[in-house]
C-alpha positions as CSV (number, residue, x, y, z in Angstrom):
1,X,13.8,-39.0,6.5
2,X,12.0,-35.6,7.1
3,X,10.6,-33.5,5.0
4,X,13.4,-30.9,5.2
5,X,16.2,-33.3,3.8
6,X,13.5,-34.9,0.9
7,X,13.0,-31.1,0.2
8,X,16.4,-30.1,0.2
9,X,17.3,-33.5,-2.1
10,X,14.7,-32.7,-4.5
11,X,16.0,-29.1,-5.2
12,X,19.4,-30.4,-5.5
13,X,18.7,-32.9,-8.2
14,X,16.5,-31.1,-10.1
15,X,18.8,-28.1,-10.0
16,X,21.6,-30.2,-11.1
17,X,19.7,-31.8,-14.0
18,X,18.1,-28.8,-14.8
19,X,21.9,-27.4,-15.2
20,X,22.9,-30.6,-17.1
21,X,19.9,-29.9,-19.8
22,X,20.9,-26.4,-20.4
23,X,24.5,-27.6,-21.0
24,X,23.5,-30.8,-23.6
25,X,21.4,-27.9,-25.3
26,X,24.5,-25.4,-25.5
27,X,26.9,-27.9,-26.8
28,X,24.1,-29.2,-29.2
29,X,23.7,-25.6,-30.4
30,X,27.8,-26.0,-31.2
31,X,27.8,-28.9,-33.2
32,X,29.4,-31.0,-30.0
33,X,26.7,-33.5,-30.6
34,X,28.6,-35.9,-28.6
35,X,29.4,-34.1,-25.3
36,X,25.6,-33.0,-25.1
37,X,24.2,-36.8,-25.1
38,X,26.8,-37.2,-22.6
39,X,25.7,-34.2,-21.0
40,X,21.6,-35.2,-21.1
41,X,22.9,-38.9,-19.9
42,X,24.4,-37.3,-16.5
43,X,21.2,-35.9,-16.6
44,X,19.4,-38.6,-15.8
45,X,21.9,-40.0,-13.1
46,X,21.1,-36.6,-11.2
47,X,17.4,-37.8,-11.3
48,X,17.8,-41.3,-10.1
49,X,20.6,-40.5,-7.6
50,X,18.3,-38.4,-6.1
51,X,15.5,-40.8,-5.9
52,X,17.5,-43.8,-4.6
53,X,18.6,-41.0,-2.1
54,X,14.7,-40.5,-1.0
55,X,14.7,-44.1,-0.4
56,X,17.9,-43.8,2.1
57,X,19.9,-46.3,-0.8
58,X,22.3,-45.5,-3.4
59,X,24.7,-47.8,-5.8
60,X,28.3,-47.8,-6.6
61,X,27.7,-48.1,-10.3
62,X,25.5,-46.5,-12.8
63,X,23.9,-50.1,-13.5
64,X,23.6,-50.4,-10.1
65,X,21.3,-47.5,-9.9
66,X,19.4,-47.9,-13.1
67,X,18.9,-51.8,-11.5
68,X,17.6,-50.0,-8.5
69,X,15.4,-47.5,-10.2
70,X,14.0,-50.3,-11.5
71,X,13.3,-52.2,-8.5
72,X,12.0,-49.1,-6.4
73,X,10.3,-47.1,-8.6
74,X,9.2,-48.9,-11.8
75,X,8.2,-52.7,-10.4
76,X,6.1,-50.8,-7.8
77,X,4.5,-48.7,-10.2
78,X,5.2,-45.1,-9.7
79,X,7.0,-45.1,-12.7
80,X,6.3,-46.4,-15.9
81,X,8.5,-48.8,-17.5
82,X,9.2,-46.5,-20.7
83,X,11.2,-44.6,-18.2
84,X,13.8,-47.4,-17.1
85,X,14.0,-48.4,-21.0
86,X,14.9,-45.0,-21.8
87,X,17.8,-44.5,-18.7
88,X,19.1,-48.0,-20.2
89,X,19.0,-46.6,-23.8
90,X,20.7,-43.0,-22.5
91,X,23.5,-45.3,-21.1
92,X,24.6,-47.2,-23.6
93,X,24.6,-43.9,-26.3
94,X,26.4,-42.2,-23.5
95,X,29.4,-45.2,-23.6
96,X,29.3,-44.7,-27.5
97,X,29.6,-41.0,-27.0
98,X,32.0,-40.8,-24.8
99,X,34.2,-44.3,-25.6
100,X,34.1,-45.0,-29.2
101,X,36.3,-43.0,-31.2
102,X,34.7,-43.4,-34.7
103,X,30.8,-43.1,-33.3
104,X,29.1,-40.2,-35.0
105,X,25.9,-38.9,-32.8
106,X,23.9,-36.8,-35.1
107,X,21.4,-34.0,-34.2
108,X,18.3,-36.0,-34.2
109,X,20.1,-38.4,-31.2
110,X,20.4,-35.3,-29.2
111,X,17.5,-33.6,-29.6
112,X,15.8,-36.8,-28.5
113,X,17.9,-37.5,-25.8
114,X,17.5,-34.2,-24.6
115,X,13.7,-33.8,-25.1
116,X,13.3,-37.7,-23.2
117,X,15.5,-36.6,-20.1
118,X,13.1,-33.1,-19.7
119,X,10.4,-35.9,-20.2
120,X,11.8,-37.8,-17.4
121,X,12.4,-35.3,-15.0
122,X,9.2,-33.1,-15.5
123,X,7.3,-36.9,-14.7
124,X,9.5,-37.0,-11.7
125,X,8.4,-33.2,-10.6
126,X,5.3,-34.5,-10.9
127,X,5.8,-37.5,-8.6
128,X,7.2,-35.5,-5.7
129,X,4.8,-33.2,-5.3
130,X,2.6,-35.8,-4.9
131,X,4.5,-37.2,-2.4
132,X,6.7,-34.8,-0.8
């Protein structure tokens, strides 16, 4: 892939998580606690689709590209692990969020939801402009 198209993927994804962030902290600021984990949760899948994109792979499932994350980026080390364990933790609030009808999310879920996505993606910054 040149460096055009890893550009132009990078500025995607971290526009559209960026976007993502700002709308889980709006909603959070309206009481919608649940909507903004889901909203910091699609977050997340912006950042990883675009790495598996780098590596010319992607998954049909959300698993699929947490799995793969894991594989690509964590078991060869540019990642730490805390990362994958936090995508796998964002995913399984985001089902209770957005599939369990008496599941309460609170503000303190959000906020740490929130602040552990900008985590993730200011790490990832850092990573492409090492490598990009």
């Amino acid at each position: 892939m040149n460096k055009k198209i890893e550009k132009q993927i990078i500025e995607e994804m971290v526009e559209s998580a960026s976007e993502r962030i700002g709308s889980a902290k709006l909603l959070a600021k309206f009481g919608n606690f649940r909507d903004s984990i889901s909203r910091a949760y699609y977050a997340n899948v912006d950042i990883l689709r675009g790495l598996l994109e780098l590596e010319d792979t992607y998954a049909k499932t959300h698993k699929g590209m947490i799995d793969k994350f894991y594989l690509l980026y964590v078991k060869t080390g540019k990642f730490d692990k805390k990362f994958h364990n936090f995508v796998v933790k964002a995913e399984m609030l985001r089902k209770d969020a957005d599939y369990s009808p008496k599941f309460v999310a609170t503000i303190d879920m959000v906020e740490n939801a929130i602040e552990k996505t900008e985590m993730f993606l200011t790490e990832v910054k850092k990573y492409l402009d090492k490598v990009v």
